[in-house]
N, CA, C and O atoms as CSV, one atom per row, in Angstrom:
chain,resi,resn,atom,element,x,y,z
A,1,UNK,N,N,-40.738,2.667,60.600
A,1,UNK,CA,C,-40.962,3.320,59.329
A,1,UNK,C,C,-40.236,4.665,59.338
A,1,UNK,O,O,-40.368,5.433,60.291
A,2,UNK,N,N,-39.380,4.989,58.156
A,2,UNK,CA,C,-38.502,5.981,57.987
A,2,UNK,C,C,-39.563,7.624,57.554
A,2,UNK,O,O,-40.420,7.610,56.671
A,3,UNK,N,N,-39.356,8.400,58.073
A,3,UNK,CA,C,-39.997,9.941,57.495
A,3,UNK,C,C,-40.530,9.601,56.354
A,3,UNK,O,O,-41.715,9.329,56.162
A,4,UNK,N,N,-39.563,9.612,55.488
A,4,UNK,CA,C,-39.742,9.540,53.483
A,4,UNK,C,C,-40.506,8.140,53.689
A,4,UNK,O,O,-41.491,8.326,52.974
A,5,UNK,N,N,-40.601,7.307,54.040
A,5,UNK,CA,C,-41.802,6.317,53.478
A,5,UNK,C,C,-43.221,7.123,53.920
A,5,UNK,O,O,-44.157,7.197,53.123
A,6,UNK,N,N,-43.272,7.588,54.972
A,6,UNK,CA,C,-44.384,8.242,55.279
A,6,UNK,C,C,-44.987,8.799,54.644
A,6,UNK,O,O,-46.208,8.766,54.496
A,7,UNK,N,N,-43.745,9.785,53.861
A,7,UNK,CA,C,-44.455,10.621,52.521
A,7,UNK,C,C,-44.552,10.575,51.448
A,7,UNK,O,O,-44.789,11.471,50.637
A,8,UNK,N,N,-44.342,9.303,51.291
A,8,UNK,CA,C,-43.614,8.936,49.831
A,8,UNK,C,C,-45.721,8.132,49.868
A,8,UNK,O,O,-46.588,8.482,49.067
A,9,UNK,N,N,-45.865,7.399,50.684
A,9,UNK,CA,C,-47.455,6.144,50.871
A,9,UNK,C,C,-48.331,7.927,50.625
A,9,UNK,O,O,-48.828,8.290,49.559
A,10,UNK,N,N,-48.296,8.847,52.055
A,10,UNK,CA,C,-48.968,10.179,51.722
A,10,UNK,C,C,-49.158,10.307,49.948
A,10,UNK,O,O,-50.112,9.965,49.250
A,11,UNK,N,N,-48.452,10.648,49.742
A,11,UNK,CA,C,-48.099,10.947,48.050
A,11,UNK,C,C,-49.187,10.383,47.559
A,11,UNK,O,O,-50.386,10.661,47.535
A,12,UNK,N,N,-48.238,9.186,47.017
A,12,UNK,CA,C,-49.509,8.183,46.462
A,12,UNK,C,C,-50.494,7.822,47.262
A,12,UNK,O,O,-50.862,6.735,46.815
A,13,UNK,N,N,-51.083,8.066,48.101
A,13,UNK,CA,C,-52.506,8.149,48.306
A,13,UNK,C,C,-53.184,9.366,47.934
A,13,UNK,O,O,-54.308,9.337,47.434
A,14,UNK,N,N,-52.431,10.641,48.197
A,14,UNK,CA,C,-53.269,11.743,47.525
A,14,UNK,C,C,-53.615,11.802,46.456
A,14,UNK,O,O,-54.588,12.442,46.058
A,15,UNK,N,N,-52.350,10.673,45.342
A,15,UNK,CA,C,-52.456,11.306,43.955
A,15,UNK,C,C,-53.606,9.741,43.128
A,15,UNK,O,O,-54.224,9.678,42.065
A,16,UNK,N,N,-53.461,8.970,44.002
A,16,UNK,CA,C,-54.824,7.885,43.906
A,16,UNK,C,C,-55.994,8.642,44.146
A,16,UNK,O,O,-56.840,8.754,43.259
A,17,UNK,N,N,-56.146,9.233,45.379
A,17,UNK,CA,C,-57.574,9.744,45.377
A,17,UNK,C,C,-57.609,11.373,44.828
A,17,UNK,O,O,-58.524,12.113,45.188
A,18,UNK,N,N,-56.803,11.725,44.156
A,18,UNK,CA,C,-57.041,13.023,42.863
A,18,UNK,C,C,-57.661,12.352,41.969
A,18,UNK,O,O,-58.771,12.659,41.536
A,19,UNK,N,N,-56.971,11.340,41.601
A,19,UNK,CA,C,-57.008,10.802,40.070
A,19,UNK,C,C,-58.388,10.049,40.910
A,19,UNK,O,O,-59.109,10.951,40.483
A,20,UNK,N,N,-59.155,9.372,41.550
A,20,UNK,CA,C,-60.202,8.899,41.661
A,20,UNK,C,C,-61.877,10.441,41.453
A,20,UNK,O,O,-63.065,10.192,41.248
A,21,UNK,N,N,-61.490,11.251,41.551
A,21,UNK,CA,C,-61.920,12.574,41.171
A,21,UNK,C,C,-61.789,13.118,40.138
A,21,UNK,O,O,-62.776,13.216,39.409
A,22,UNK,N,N,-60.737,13.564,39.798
A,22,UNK,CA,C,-60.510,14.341,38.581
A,22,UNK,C,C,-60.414,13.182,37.536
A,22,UNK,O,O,-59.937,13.820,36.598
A,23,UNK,N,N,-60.521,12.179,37.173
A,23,UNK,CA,C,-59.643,11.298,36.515
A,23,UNK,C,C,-60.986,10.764,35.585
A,23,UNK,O,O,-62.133,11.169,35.777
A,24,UNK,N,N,-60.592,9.766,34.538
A,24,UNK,CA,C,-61.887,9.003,33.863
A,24,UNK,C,C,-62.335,8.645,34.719
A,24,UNK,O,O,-62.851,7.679,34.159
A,25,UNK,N,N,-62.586,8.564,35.532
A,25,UNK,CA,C,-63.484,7.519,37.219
A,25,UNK,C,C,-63.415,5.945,37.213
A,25,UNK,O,O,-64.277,5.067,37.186
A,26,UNK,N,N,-61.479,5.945,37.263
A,26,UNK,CA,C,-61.526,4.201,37.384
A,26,UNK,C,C,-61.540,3.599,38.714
A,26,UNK,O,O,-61.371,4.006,39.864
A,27,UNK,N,N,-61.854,2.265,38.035
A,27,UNK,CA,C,-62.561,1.416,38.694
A,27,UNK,C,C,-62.277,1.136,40.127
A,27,UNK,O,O,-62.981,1.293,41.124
A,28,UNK,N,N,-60.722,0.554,39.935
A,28,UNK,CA,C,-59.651,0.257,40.708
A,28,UNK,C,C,-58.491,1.216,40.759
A,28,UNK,O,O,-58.021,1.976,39.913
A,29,UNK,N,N,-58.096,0.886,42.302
A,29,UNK,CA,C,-56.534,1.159,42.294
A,29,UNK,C,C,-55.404,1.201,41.465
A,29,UNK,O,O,-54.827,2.265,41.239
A,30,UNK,N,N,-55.001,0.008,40.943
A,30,UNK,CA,C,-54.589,-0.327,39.766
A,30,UNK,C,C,-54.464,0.422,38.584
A,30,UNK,O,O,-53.548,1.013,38.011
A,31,UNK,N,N,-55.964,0.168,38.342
A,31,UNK,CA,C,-56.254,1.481,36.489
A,31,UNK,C,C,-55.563,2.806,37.328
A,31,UNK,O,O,-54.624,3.422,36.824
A,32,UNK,N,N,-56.123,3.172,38.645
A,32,UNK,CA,C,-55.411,4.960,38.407
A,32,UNK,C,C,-54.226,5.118,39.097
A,32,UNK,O,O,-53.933,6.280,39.379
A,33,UNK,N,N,-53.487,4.260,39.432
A,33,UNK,CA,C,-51.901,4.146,39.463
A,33,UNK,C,C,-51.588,4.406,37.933
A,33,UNK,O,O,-50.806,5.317,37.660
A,34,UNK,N,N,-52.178,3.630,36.885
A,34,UNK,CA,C,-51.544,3.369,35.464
A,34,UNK,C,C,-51.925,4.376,34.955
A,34,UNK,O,O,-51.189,4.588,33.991
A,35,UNK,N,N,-53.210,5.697,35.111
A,35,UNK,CA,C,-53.675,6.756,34.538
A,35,UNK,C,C,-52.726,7.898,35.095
A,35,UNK,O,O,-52.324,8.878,34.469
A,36,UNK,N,N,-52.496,7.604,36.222
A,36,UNK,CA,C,-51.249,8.559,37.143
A,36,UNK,C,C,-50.228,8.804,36.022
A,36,UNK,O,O,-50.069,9.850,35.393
A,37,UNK,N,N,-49.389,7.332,35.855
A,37,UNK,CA,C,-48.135,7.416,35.457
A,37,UNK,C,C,-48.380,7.984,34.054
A,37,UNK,O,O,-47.487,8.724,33.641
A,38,UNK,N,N,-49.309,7.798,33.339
A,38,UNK,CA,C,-49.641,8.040,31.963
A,38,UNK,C,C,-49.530,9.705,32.134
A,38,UNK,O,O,-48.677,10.423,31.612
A,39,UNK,N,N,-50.399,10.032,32.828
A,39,UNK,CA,C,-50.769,11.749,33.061
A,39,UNK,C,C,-49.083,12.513,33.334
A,39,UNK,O,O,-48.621,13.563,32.887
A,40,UNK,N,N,-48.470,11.456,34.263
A,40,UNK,CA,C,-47.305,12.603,34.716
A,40,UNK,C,C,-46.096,12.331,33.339
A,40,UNK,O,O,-45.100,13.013,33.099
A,41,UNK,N,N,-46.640,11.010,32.532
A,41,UNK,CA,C,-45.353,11.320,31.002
A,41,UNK,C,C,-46.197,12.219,30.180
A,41,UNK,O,O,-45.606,12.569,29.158
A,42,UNK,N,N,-46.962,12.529,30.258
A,42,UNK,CA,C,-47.725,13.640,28.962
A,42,UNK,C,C,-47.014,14.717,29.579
A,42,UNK,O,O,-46.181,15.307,28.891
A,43,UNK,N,N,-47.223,15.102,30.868
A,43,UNK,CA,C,-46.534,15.955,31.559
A,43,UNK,C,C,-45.537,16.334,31.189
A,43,UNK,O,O,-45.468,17.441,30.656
A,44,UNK,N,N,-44.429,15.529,31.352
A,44,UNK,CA,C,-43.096,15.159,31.531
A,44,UNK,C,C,-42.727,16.006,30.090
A,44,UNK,O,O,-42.034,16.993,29.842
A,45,UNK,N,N,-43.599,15.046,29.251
A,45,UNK,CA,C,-42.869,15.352,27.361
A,45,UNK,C,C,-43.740,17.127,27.179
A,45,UNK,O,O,-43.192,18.196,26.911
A,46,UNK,N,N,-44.969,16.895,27.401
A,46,UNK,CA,C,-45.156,18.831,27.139
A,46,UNK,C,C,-44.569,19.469,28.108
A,46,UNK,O,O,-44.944,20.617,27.867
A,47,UNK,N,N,-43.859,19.543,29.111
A,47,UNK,CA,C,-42.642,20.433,29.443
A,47,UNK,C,C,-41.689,20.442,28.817
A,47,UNK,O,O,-40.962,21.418,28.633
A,48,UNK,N,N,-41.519,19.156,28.318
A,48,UNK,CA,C,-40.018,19.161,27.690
A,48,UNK,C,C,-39.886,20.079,26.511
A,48,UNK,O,O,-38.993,20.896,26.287
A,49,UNK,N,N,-41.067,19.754,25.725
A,49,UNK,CA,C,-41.218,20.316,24.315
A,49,UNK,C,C,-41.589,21.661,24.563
A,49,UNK,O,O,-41.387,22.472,23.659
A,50,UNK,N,N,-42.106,22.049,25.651
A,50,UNK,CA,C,-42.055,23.388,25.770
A,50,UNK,C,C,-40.803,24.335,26.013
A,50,UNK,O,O,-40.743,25.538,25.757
A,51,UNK,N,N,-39.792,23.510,26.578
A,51,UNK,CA,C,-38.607,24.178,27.371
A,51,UNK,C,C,-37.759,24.174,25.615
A,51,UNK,O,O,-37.389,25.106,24.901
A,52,UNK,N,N,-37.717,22.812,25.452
A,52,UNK,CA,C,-37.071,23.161,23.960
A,52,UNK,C,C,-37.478,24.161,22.631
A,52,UNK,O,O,-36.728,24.548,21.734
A,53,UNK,N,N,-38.584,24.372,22.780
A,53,UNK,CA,C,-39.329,25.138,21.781
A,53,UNK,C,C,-38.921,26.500,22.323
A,53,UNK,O,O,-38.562,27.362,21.521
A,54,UNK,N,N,-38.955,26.791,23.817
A,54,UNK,CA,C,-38.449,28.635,24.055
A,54,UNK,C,C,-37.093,28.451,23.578
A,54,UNK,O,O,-36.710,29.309,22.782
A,55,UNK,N,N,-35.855,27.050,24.039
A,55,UNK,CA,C,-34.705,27.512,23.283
A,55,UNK,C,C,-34.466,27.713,22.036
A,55,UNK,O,O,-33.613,28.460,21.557
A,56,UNK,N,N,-35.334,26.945,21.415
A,56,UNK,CA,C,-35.206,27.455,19.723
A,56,UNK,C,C,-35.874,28.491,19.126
A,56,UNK,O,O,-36.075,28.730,17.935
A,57,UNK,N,N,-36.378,29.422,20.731
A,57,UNK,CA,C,-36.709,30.674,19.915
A,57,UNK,C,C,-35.248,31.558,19.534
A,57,UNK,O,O,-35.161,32.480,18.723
A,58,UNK,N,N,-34.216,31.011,20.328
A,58,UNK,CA,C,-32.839,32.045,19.602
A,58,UNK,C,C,-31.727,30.983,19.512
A,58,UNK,O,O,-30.558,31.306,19.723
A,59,UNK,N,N,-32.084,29.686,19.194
A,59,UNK,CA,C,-31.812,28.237,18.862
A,59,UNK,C,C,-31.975,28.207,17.148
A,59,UNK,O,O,-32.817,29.018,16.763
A,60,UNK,N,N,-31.531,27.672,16.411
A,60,UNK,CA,C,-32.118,27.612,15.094
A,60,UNK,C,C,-33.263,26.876,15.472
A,60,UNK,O,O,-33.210,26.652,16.682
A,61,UNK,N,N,-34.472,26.314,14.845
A,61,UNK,CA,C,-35.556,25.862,14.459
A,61,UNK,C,C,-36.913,26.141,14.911
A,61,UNK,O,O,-36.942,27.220,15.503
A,62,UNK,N,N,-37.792,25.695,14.863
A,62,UNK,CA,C,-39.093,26.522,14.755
A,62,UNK,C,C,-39.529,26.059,16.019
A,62,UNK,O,O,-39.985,24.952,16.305
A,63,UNK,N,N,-39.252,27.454,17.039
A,63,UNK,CA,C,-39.057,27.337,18.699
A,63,UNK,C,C,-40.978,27.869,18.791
A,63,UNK,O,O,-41.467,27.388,19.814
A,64,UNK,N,N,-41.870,28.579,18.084
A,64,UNK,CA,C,-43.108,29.280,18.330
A,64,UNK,C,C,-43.699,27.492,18.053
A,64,UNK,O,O,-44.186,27.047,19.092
A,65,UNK,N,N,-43.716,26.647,17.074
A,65,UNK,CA,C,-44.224,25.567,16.584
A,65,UNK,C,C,-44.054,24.635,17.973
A,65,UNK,O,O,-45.098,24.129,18.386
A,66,UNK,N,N,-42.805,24.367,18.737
A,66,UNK,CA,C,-42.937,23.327,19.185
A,66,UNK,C,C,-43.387,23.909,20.780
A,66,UNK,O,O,-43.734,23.162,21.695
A,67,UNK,N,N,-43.291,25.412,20.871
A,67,UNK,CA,C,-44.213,25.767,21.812
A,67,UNK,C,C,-45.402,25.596,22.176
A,67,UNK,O,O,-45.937,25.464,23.277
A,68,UNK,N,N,-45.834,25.615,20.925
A,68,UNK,CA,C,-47.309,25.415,20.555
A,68,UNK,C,C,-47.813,23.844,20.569
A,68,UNK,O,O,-48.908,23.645,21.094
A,69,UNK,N,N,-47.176,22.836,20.091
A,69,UNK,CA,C,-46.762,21.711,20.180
A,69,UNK,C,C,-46.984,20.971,21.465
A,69,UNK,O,O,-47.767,20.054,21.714
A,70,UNK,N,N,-45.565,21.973,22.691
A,70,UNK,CA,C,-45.862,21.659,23.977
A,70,UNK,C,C,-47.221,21.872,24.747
A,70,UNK,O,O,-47.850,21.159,25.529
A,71,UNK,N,N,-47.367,22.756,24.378
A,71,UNK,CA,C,-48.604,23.288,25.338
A,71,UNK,C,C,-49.984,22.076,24.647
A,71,UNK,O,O,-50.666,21.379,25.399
A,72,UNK,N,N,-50.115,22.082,23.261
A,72,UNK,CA,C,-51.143,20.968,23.151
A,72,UNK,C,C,-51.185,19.510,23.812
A,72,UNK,O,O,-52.087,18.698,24.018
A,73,UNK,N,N,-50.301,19.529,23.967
A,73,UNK,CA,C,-49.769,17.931,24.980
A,73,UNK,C,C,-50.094,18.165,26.249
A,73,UNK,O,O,-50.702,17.311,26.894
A,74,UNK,N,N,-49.739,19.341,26.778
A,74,UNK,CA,C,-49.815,19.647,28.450
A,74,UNK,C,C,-51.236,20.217,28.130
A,74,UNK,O,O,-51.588,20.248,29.309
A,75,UNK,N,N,-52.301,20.680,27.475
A,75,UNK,CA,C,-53.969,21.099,27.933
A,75,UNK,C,C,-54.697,20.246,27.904
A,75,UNK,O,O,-55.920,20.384,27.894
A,76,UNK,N,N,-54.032,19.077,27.883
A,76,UNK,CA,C,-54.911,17.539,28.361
A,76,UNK,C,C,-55.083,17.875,29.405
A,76,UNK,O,O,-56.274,18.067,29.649
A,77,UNK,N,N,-54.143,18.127,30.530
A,77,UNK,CA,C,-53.820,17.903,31.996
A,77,UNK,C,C,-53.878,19.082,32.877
A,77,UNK,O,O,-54.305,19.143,34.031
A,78,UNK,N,N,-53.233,20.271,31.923
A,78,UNK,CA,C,-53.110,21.430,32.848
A,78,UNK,C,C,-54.262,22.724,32.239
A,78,UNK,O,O,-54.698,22.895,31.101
A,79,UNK,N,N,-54.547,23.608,33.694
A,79,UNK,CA,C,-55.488,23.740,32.812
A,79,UNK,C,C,-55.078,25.207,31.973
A,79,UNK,O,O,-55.561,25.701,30.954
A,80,UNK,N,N,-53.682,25.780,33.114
A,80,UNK,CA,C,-53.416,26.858,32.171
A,80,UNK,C,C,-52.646,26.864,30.376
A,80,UNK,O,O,-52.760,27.740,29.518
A,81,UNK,N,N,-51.979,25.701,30.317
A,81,UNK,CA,C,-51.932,25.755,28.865
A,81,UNK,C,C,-53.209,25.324,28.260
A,81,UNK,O,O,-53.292,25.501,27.045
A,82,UNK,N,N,-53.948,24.936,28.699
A,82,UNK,CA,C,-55.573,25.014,27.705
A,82,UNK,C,C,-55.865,26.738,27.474
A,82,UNK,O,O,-56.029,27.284,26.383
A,83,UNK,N,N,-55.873,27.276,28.572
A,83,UNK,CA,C,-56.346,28.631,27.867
A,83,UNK,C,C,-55.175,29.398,27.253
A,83,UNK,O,O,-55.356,30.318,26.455
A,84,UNK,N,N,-53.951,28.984,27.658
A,84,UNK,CA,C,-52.755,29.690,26.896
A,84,UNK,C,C,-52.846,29.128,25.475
A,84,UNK,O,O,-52.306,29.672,24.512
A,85,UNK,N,N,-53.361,28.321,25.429
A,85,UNK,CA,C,-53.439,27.505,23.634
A,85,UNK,C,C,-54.520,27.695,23.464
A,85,UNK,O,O,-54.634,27.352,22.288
A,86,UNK,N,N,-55.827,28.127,23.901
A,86,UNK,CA,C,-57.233,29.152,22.947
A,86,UNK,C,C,-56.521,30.285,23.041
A,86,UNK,O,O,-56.144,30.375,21.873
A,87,UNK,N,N,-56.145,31.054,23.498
A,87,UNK,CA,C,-55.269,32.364,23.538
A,87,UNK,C,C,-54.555,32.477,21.962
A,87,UNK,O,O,-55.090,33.099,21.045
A,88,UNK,N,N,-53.403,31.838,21.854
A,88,UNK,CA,C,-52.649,31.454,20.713
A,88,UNK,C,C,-53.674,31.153,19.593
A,88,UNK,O,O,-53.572,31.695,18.493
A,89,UNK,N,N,-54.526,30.401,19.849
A,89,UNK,CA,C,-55.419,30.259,18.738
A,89,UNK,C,C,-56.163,30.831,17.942
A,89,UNK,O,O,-56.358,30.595,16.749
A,90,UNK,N,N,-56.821,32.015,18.966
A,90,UNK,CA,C,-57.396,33.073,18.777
A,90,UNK,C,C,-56.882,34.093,17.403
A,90,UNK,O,O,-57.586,34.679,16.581
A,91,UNK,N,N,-55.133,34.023,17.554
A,91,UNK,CA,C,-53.753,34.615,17.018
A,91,UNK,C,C,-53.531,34.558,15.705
A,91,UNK,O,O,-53.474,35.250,14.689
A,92,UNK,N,N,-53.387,33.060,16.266
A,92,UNK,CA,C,-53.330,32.679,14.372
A,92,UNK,C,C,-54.406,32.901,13.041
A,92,UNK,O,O,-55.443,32.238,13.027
A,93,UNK,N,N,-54.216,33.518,12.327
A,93,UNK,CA,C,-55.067,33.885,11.398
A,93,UNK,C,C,-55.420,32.189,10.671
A,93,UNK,O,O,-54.683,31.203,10.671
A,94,UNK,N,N,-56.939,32.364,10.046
A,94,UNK,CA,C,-57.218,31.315,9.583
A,94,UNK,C,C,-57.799,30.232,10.036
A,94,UNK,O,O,-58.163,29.447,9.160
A,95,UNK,N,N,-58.052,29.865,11.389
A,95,UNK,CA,C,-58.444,29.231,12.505
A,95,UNK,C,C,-59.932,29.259,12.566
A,95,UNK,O,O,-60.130,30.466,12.704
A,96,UNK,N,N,-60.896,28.790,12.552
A,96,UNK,CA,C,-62.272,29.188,12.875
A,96,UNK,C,C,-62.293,29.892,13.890
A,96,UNK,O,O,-61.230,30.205,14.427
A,97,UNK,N,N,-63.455,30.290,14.370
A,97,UNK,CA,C,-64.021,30.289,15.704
A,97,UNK,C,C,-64.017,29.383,16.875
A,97,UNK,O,O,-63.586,29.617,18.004
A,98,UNK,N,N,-64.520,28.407,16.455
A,98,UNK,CA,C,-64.102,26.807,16.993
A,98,UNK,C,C,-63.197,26.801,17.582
A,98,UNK,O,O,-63.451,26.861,18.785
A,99,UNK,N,N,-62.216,26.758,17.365
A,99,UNK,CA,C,-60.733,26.388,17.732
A,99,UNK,C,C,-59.874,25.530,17.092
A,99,UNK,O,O,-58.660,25.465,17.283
A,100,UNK,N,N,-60.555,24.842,16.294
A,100,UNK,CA,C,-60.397,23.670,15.718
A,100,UNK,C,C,-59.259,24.004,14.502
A,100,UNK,O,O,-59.754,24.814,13.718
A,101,UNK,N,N,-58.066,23.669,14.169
A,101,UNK,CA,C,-57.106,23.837,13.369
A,101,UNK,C,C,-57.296,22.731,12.111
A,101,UNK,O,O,-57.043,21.526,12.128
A,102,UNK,N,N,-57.681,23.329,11.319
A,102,UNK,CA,C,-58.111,22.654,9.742
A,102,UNK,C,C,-56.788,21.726,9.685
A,102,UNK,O,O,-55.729,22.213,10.081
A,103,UNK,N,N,-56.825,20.501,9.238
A,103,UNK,CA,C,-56.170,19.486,8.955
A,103,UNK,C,C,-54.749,19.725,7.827
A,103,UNK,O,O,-53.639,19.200,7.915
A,104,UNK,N,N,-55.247,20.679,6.807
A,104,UNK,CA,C,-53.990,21.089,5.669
A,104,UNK,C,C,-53.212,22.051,6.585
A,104,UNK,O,O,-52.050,22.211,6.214
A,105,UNK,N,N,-53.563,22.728,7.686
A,105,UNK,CA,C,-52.682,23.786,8.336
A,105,UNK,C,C,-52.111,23.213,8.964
A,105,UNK,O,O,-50.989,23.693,9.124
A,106,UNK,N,N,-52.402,21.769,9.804
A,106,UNK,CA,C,-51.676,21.188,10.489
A,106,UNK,C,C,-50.091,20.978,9.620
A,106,UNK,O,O,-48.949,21.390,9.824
A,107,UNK,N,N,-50.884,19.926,8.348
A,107,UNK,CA,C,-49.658,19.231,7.790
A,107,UNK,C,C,-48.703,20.474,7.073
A,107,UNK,O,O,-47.525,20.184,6.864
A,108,UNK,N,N,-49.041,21.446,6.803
A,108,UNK,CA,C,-48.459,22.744,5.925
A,108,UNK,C,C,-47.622,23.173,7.525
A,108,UNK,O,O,-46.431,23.480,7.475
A,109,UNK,N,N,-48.089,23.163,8.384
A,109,UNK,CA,C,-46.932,23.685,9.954
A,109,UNK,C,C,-45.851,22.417,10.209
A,109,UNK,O,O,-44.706,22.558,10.638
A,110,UNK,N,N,-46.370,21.390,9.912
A,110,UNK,CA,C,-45.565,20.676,10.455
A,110,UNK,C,C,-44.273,20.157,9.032
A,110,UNK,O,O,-43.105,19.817,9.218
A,111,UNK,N,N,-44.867,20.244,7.951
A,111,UNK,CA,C,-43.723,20.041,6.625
A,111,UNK,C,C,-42.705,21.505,6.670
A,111,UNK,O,O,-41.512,21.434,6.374
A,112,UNK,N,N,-43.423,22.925,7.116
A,112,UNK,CA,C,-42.546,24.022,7.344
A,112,UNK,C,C,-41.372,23.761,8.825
A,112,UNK,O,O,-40.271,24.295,8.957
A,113,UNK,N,N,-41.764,23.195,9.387
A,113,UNK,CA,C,-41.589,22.873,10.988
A,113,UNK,C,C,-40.325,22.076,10.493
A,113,UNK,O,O,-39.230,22.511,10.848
A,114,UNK,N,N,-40.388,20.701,9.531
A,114,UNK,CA,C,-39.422,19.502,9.519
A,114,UNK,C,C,-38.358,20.145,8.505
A,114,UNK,O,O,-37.195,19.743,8.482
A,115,UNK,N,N,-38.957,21.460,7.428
A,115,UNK,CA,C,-37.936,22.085,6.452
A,115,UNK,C,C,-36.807,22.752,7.425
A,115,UNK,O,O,-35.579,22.662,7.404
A,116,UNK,N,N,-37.821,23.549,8.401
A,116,UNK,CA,C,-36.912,24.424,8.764
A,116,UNK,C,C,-35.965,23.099,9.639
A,116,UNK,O,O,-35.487,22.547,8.648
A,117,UNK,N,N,-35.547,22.466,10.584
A,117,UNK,CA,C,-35.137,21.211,11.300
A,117,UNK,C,C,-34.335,20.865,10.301
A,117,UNK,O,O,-33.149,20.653,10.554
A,118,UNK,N,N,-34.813,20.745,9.018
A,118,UNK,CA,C,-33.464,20.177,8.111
A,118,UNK,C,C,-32.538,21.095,7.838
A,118,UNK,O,O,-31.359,20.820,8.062
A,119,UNK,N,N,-32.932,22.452,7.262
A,119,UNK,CA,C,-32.220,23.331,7.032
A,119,UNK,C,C,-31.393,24.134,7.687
A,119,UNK,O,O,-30.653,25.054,7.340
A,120,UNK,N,N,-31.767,23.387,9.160
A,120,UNK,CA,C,-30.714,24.112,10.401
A,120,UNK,C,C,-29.225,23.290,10.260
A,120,UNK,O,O,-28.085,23.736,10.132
A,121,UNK,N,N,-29.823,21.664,10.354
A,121,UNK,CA,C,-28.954,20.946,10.595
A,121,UNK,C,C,-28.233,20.846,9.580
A,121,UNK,O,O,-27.070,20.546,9.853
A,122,UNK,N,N,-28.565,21.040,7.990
A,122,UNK,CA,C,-27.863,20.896,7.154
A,122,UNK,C,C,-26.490,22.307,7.246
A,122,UNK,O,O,-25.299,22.208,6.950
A,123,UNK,N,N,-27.337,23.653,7.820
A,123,UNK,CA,C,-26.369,24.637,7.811
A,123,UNK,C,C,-25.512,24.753,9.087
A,123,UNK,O,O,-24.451,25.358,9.238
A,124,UNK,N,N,-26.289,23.967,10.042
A,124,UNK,CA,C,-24.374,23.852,10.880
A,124,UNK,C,C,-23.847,22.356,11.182
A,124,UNK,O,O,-22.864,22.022,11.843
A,125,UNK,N,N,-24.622,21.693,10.624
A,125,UNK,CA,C,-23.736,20.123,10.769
A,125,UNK,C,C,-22.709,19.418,9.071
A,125,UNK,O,O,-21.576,19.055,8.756
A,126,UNK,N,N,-23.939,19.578,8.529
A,126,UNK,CA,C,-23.191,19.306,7.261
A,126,UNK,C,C,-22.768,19.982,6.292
A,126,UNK,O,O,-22.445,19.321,5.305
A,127,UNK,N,N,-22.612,21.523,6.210
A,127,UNK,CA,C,-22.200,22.434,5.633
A,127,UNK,C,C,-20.390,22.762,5.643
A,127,UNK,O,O,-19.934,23.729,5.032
């Protein structure tokens, strides 16, 4: 047996018996292999959307939105964007106490969010 298999079985056994702890408490092996891979693409995409959202802070389009965006995807999992997103929440005017983001603010951020996205692309692609 080569080094890297050693650590590669290590690995996935640590991250089987995390996820047998921290995890919904499945049953089998199986389910938290498949809760693993699930957890590390939520991962995967709220980094992404986070990394893209700081470039479109001096990027055209609405870089604070998909920051915000990212981080709601990643406070499933992590726990510092959970409090970095009550933080932010706190911010935004209009918000309860709760935390809870009223349903018309959603769709009113996200129709400002897809204007601004058009109006970028229209002013340096098809202009």
């Amino acid at each position: 047996m080569r080094y890297e298999d050693g650590m590669s079985e290590g690995f996935s056994e640590a991250a089987i018996a995390a996820e047998f702890e921290t995890g919904e408490r499945e049953e089998t092996v199986e389910l938290a292999r498949a809760h693993i891979a699930t957890r590390l693409a939520r991962m995967t995409l709220g980094t992404v959307v986070v990394i893209l959202g700081v470039a479109m802070l001096v990027l055209p389009g609405p870089g604070i939105l998909a920051i915000a965006g990212g981080l709601f995807i990643l406070a499933k999992d992590v726990a510092w964007a959970d409090r970095l997103l009550q933080h932010l929440r706190k911010k935004v005017p209009g918000i309860p106490d709760d935390g809870k983001i009223p349903r018309s603010q959603i769709v009113t951020m996200s129709v400002m969010g897809l204007g601004a996205l058009a109006v970028s692309a229209w002013w340096f692609l098809i202009r």
